[in-house]
Rosetta silent file (secondary structure, phi, psi, omega in degrees, C-alpha in Angstrom):
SEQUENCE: XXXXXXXXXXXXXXXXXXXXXXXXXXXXXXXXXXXXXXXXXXXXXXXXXXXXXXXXXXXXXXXXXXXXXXXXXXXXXXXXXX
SCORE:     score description
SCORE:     0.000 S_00000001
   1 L     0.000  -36.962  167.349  -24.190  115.383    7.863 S_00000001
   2 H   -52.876  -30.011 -178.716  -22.222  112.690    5.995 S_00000001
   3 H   -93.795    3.565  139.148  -21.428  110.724    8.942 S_00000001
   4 H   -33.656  -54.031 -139.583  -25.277  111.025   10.115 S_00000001
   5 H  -100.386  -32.282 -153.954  -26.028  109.817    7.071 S_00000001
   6 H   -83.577  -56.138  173.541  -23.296  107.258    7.292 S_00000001
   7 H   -22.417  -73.469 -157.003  -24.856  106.277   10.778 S_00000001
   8 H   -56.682  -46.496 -164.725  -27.843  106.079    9.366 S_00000001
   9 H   -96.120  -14.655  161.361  -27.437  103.614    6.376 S_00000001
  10 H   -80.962  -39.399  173.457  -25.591  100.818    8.965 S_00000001
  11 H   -39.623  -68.785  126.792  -28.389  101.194   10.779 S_00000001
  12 H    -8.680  -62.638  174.498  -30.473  100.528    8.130 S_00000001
  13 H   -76.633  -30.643  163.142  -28.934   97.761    7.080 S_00000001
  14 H   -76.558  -29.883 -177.978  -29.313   95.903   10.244 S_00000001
  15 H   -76.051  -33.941  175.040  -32.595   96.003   10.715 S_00000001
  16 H   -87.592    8.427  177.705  -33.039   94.844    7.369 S_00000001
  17 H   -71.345  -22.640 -177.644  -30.642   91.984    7.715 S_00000001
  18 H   -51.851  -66.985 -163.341  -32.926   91.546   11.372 S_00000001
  19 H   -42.684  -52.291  164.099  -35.897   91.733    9.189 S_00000001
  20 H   -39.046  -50.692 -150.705  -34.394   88.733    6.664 S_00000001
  21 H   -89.096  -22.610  165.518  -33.237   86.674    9.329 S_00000001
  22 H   -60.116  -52.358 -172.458  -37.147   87.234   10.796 S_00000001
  23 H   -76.778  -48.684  178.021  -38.808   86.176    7.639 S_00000001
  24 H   -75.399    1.311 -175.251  -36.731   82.847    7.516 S_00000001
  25 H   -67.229  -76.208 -165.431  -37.503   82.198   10.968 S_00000001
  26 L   -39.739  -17.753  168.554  -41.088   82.471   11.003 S_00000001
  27 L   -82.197  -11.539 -179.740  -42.046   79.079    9.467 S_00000001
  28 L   -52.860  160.323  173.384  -39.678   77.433   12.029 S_00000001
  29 L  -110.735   88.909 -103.217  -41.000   75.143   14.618 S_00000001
  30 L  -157.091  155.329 -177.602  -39.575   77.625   17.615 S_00000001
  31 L   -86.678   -9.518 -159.188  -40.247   77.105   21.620 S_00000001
  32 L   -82.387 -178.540 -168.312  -41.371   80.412   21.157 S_00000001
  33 L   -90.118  150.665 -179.684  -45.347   80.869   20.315 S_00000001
  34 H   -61.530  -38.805 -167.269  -45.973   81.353   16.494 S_00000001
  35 H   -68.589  -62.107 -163.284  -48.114   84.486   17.024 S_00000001
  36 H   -54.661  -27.279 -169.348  -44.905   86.461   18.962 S_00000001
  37 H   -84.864  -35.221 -168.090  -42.447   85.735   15.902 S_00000001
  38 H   -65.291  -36.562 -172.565  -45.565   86.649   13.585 S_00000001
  39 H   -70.258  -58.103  141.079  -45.880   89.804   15.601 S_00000001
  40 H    -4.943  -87.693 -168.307  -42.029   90.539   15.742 S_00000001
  41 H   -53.183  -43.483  162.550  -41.812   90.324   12.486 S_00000001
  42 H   -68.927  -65.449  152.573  -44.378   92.416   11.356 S_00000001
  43 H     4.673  -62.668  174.123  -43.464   95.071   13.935 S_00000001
  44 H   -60.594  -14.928 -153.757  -39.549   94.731   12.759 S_00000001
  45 H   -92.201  -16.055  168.698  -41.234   95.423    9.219 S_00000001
  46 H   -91.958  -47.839 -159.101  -42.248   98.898    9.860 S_00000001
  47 H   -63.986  -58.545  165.264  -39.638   99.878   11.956 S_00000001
  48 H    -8.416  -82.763 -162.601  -37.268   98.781    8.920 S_00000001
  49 H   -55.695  -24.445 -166.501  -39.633  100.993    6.216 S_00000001
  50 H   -93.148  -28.211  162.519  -39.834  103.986    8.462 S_00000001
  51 H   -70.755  -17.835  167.583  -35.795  104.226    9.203 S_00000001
  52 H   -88.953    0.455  153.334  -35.127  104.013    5.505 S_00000001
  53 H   -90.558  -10.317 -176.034  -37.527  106.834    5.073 S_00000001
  54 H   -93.197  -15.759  174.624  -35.781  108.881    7.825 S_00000001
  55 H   -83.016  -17.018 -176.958  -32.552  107.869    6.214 S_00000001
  56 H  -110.431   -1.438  166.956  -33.589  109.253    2.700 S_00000001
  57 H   -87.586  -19.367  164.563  -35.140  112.163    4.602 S_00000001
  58 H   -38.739  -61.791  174.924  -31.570  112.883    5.765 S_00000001
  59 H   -36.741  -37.545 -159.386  -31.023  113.972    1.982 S_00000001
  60 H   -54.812  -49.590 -178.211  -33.464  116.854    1.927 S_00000001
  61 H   -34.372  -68.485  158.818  -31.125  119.320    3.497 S_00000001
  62 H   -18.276  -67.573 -170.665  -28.792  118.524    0.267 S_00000001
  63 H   -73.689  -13.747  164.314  -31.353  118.515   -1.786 S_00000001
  64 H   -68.536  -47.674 -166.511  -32.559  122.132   -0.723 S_00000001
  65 H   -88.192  -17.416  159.534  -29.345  123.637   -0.702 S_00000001
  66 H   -73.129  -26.014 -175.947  -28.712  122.786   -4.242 S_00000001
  67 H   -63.228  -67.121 -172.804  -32.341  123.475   -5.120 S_00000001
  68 H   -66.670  -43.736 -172.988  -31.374  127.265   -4.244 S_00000001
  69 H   -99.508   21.062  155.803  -28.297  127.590   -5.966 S_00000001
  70 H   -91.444  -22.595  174.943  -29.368  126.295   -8.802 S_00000001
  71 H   -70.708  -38.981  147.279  -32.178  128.735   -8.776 S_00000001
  72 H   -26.719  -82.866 -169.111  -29.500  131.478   -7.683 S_00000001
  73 H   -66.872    3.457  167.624  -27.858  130.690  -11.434 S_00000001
  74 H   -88.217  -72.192  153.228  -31.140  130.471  -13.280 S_00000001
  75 H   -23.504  -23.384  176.586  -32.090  133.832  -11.701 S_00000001
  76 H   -67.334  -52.971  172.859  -28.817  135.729  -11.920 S_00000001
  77 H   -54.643  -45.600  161.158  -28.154  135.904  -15.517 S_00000001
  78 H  -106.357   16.370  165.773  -31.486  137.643  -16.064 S_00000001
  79 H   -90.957  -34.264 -174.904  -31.543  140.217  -13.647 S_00000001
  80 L   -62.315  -27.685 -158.908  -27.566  140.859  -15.238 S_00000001
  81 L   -65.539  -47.269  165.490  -29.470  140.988  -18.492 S_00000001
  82 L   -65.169    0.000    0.000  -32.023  143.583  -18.077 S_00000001
């Protein structure tokens, strides 16, 4: 899962350097039409926010399986107890 995750966070990182290099763009005087970079850009701006939520949903699995065994050793102690 680390190198998933690993993957995940280059990934991630390109789009937002795309996304950076989009936002200095866009004020440019470009052959291309202003509306397509404006469109681009926003477009690039979601794709951006929704792979760094799928990159921090990558975590959950983690965060589950620790979830239980810490609830294993909260639970353990007082069933020995009784």
């Amino acid at each position: 899962m680390s190198r998933v995750r690993k993957r995940a966070a280059q990934v991630v990182a390109g789009m937002a350097a795309l996304y950076m290099v989009l936002f200095a763009i866009k004020g440019i005087e470009l052959q291309v039409p202003e509306y397509t970079i404006y469109y681009v850009y926003t477009v690039q701006e979601i794709l951006t926010i929704s792979s760094f939520i799928i990159y921090l949903a990558l975590f959950a699995p983690d965060i589950f399986a620790i979830g239980r065994s810490l609830h294993a050793l909260r639970v353990s102690p007082q069933a020995a107890g009784r």
